[in-house]
C-alpha positions in Angstrom: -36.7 -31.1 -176.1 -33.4 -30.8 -177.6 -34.2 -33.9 -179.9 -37.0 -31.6 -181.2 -35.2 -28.8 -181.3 -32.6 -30.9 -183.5 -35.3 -32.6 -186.2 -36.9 -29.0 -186.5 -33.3 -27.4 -187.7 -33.1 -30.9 -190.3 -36.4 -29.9 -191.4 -35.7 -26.3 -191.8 -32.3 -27.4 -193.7 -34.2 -29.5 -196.7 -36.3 -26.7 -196.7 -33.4 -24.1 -197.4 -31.7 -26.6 -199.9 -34.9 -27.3 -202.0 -34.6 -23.2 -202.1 -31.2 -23.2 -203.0 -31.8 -25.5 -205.9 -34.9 -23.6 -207.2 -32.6 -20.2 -207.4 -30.0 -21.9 -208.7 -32.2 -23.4 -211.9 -33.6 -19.9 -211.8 -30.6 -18.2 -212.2 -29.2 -20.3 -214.9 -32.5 -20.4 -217.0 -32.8 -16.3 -216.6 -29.3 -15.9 -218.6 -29.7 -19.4 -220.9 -29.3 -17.8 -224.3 -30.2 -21.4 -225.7 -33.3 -20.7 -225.3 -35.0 -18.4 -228.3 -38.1 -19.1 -228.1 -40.3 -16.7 -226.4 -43.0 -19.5 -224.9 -40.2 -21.7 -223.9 -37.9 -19.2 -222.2 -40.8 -17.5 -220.3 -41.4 -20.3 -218.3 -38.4 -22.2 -218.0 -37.7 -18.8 -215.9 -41.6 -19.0 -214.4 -41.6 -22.5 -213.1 -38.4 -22.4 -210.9 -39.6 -18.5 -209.8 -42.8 -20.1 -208.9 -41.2 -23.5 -207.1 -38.6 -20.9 -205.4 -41.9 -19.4 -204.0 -43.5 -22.4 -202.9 -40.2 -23.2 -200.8 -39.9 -20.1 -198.7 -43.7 -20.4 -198.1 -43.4 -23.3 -196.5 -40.4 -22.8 -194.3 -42.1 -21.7 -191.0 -45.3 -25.1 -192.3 -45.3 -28.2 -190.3 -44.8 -30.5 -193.2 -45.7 -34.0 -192.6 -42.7 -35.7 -194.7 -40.5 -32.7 -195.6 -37.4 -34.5 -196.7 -39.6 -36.0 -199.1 -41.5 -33.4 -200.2 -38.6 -31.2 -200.8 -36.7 -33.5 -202.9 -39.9 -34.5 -204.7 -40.4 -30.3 -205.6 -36.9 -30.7 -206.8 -37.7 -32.9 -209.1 -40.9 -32.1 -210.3 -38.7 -28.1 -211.0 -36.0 -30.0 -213.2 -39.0 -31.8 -214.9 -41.2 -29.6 -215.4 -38.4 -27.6 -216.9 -36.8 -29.4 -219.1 -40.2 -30.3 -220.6 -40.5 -27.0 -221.9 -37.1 -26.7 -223.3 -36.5 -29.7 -225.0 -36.6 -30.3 -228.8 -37.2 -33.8 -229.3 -41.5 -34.5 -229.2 -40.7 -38.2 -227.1 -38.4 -36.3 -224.6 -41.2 -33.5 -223.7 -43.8 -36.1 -223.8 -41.9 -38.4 -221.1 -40.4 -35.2 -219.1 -44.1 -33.9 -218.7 -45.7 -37.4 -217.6 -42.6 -38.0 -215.4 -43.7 -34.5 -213.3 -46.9 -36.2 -212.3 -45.2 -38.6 -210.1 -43.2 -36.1 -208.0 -46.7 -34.5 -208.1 -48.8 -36.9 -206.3 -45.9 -37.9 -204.0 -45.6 -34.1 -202.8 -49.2 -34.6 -202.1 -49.2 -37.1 -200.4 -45.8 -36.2 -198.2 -47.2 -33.4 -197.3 -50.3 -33.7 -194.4 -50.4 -36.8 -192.6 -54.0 -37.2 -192.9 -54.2 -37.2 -196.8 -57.4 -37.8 -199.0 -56.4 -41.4 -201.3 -58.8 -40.1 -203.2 -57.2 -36.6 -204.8 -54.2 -39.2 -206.0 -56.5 -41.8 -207.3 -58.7 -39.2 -209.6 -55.2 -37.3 -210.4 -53.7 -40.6 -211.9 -56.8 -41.7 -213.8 -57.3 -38.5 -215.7 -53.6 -38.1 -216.4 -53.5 -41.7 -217.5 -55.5 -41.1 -220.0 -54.9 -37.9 -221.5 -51.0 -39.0 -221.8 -52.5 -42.6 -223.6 -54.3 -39.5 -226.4 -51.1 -37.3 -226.5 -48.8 -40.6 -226.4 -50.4 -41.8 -230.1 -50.7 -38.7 -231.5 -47.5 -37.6 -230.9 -46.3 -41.3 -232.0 -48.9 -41.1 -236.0 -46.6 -37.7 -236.0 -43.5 -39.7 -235.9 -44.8 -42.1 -238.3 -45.6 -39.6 -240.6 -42.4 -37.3 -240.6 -40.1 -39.9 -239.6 -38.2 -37.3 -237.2 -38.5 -36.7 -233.4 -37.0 -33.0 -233.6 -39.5 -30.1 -233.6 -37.8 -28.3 -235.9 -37.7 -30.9 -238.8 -41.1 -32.0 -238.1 -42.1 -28.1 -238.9 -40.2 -28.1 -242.2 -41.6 -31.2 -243.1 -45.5 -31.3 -242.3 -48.0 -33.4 -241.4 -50.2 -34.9 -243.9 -53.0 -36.7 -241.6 -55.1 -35.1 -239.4 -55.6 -37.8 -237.1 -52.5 -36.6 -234.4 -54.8 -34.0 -234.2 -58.0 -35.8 -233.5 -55.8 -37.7 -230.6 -53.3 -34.5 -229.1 -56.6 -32.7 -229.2 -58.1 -34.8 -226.6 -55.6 -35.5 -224.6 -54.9 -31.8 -225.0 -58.2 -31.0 -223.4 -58.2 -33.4 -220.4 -54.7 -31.5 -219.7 -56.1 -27.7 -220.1 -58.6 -28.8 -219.4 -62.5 -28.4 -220.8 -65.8 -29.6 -220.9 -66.6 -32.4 -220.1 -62.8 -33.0 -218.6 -62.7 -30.9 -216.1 -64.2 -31.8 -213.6 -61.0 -33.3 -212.0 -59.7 -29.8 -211.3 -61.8 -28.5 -209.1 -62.2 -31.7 -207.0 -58.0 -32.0 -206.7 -58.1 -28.7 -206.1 -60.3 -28.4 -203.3 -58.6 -31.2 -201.4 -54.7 -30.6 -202.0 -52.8 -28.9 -199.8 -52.3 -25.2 -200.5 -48.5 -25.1 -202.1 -49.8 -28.6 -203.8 -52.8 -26.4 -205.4 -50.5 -23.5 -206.8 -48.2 -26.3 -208.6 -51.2 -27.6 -210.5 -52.4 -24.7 -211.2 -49.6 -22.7 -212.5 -47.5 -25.6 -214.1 -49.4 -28.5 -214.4 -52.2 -26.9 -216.8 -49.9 -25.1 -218.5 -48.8 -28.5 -220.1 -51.6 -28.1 -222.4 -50.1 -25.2 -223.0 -47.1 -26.9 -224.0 -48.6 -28.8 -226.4 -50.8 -26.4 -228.5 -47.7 -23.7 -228.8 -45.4 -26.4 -229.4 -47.1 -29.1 -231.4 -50.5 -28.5 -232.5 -51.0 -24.7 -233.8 -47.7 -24.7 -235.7 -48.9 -28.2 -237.6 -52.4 -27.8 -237.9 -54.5 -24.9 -238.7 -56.7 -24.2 -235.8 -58.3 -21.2 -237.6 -60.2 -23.6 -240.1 -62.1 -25.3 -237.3 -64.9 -22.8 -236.0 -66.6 -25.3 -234.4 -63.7 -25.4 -231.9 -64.5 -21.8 -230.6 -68.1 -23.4 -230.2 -67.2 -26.0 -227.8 -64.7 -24.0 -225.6 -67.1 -21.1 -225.6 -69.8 -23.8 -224.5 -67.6 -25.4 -222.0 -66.9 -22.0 -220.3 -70.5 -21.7 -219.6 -70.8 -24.5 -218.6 -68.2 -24.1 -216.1 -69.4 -20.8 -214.6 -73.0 -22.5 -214.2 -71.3 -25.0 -211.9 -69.2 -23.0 -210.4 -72.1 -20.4 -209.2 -72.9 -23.5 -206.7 -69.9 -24.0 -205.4 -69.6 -22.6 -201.9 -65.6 -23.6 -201.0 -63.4 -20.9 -201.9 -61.0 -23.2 -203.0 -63.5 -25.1 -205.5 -64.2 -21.6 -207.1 -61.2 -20.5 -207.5 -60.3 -23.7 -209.3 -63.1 -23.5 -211.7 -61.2 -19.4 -212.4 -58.5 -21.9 -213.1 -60.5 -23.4 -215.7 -62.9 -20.7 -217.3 -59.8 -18.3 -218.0 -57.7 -21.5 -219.8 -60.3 -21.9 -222.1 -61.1 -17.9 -223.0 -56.7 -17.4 -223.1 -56.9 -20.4 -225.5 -59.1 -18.3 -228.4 -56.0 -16.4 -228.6 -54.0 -19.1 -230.2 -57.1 -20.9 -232.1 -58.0 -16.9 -233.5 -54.9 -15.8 -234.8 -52.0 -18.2 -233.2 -50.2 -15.3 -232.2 -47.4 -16.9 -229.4 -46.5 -13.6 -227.7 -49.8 -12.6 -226.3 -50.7 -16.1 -225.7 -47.7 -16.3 -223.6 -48.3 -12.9 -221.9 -51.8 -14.0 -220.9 -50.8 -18.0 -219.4 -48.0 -15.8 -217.8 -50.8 -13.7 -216.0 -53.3 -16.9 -215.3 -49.8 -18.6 -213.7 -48.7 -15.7 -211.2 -52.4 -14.6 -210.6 -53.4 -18.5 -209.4 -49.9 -18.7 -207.6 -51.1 -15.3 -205.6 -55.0 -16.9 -205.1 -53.9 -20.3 -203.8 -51.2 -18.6 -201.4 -53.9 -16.6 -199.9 -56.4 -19.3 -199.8 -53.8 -20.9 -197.8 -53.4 -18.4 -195.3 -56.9 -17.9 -194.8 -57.5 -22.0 -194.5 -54.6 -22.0 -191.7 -56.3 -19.2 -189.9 -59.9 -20.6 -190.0 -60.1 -24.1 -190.9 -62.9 -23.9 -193.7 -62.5 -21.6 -197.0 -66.7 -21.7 -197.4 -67.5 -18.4 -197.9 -71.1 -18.0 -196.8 -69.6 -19.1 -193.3 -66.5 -17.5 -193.3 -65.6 -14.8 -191.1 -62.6 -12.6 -191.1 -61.5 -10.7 -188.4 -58.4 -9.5 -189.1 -58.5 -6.8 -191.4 -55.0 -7.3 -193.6 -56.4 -10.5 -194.6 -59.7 -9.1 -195.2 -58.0 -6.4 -197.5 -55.7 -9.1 -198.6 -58.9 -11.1 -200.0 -60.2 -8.5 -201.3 -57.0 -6.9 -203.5 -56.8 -10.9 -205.0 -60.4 -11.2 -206.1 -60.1 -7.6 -207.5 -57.0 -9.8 -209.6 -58.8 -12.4 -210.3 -62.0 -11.1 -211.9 -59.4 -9.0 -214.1 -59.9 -5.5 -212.3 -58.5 -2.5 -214.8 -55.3 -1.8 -214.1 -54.0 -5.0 -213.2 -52.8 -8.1 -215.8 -55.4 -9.8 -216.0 -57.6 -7.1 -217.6 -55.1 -6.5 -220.4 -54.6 -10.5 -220.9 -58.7 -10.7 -221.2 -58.6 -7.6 -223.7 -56.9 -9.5 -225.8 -58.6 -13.1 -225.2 -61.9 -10.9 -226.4 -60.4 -9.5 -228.8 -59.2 -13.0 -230.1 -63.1 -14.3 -229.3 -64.6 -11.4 -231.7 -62.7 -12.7 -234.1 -64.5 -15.9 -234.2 -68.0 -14.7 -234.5 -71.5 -13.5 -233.1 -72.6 -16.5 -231.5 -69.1 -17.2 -229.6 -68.7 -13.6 -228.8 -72.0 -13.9 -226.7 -71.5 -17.7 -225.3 -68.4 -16.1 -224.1 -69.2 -12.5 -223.0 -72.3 -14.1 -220.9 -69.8 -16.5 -219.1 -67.5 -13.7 -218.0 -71.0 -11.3 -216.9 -72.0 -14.1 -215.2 -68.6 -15.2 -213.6 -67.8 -11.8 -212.3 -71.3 -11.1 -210.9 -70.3 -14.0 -208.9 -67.2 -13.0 -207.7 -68.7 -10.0 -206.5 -71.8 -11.4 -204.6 -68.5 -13.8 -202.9 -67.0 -10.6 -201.6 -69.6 -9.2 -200.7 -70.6 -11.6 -198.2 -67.7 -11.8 -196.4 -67.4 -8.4 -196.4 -71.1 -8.2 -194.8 -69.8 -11.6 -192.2 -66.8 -10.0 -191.1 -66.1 -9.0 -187.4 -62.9 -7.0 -186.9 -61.4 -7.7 -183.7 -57.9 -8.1 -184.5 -55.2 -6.0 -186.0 -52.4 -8.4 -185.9 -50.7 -8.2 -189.0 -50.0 -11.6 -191.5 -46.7 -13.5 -191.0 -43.8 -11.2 -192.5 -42.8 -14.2 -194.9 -45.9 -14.5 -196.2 -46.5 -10.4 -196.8 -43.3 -10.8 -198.7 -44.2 -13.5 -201.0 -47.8 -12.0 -201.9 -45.9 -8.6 -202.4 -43.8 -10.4 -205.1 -46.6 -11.7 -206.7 -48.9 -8.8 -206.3 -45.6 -6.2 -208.1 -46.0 -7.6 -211.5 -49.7 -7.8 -211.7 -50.1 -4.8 -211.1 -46.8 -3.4 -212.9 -48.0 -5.5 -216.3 -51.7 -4.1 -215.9 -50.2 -0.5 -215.6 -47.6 -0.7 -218.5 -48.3 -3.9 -220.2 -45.7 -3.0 -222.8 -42.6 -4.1 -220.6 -43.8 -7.6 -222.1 -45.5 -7.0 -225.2 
């Protein structure tokens, strides 16, 4: 017993240093006056806010390797950090593929009974959208004969074929039709802290590279038929995502259909600020969705909806408040950030507008007949409230969506 007792306080004390460290970068990022750049300073601020999260979530979780794990979210913090503050093109390429190891190690460290699988199909498809964004960012070199952003802004590119290759390793990363199909299946599978990492800070390396590299090189308004194909593969998305019962599995494809709709705002009128503002929404409102989902999986084992049934009613509110969030409810974030992706869409022209506004009818339609249903399966019987860490950490994350949707001009 006391040998028990003694591995439990080691556990809890990686657990308290990972969060340590994740304040600490926080801390030092939040007063960094280094950093100008709006995109770049937002979430070198976001990522260690969202990794300090992660670690107080899982104090009280019986992590299979925690040492590991721990020192793996470390890592994949500083990484993921530094990709989106450094200027040189090689460093944020080799930054951002370095994150992925830390990545799949944290999954796999995490439940002893692991699916092979999730890392296998995680590997593959980041394998080859960094061999795409390796070349293209290399013909960039070639062509400008610098490795420093700024230079290779002043100086242009003449070719068009970096685009050509950032553009599909770019959309792999964000990802979109036919590329996506990775997401939902990693998602599904990962562990719950595992699936708010990829969600919040792994996709929003695509991110990365369209604020940083692509838009302010190339011309994105000159190609229509972009808005076409992400219009097409949002559709497409919602269509498989209507028969998807696993709560997880939706929520991913959310993941997917509002990374393609945020991304009309840079190819409409590249405008940085409410780009950021609406990746900034996607991050803390999928960060708030796979928390839940968590909670909800440790409860009842399964996350299918049609056989789920709640009965404690803080987690059936709970449930309800985030899908409210996540189907961009007035008055929260979300709706403001999808103003503006609409906006951004109308832009284009007729025939996007509709691909688009027919994917968000049906996507919210669907959202609804999900609540519903467990609404209609739900048997109170319990009014035990949810773990006081955890009603902390939601209430963090539920403040500024709401705060942002109420007065969203404390960002913009």
């Amino acid at each position: 017993m006391h040998n028990v007792i003694k591995i439990l306080m080691k556990n809890k004390a990686i657990k308290w240093y990972s969060i340590c460290c994740c304040l600490l970068l926080l801390i030092y990022n939040a007063f960094n006056n280094n950093i100008y750049d709006v995109f770049n300073y937002t979430f070198s601020v976001v990522i260690p806010f969202i990794c300090l999260l992660c670690s107080i979530w899982i104090i009280n979780k019986d992590i299979y390797k925690p040492k590991i794990f721990c020192i793996s979210l470390i890592l994949f913090c500083i990484l993921s950090v530094l990709s989106f503050t450094t200027d040189n093109i090689f460093l944020l390429y080799a930054y951002m593929e370095m994150s992925f190891i830390p990545m799949c190690i944290m999954i796999f460290s995490y439940e002893k009974d692991y699916d092979l699988k999730i890392i296998y199909q995680y590997l593959f498809y980041t394998l080859i959208s960094a061999i795409f964004i390796l070349i293209g960012i290399i013909e960039i070199y070639n062509d400008t004969k610098s490795v420093l952003l700024s230079e290779i802004y002043r100086i242009g590119v003449k070719s068009n074929f970096p685009l050509y290759m950032l553009a599909l390793g770019t959309a792999i990363k964000l990802p979109i039709f036919p590329f996506y199909y990775w997401v939902p299946s990693v998602h599904g599978k990962s562990p719950g802290v595992c699936s708010v990492l990829l969600s919040s800070i792994v996709l929003k390396f695509s991110s990365l590279i369209l604020v940083k590299i692509i838009c302010p090189l190339f011309n994105m308004c000159s190609y229509k038929y972009i808005g076409y194909y992400v219009s097409f593969g949002m559709l497409i998305s919602v269509c498989q995502m209507m028969y998807k019962k696993d709560l997880k599995t939706v929520f991913a494809y959310s993941s997917v259909i509002h990374m393609g709709l945020y991304t009309f705002i840079l190819l409409a009128g590249n405008n940085v600020k409410y780009f950021t503002y609406s990746i900034l929404q996607h991050t803390i409102t999928m960060t708030l969705s796979f928390l839940v989902l968590d909670l909800l999986k440790n409860n009842y084992k399964h996350l299918a909806f049609n056989k789920l049934i709640l009965t404690n009613k803080h987690e059936l509110i709970l449930l309800f408040i985030n899908t409210l969030i996540i189907i961009d409810f007035p008055f929260t974030w979300g709706f403001i950030a999808e103003t503006i992706s609409i906006f951004s869409v109308i832009q284009c022209d007729l025939i996007t507008t509709s691909i688009v506004g027919l994917a968000l009818l049906l996507y919210n339609s669907y959202f609804v007949y999900i609540i519903f249903n467990i609404f209609r399966n739900s048997i109170i019987d319990s009014v035990n409230r949810i773990n006081i860490l955890y009603t902390v950490v939601i209430c963090i994350l539920i403040i500024p969506i709401l705060l942002f949707g109420i007065a969203p001009k404390l960002f913009i």
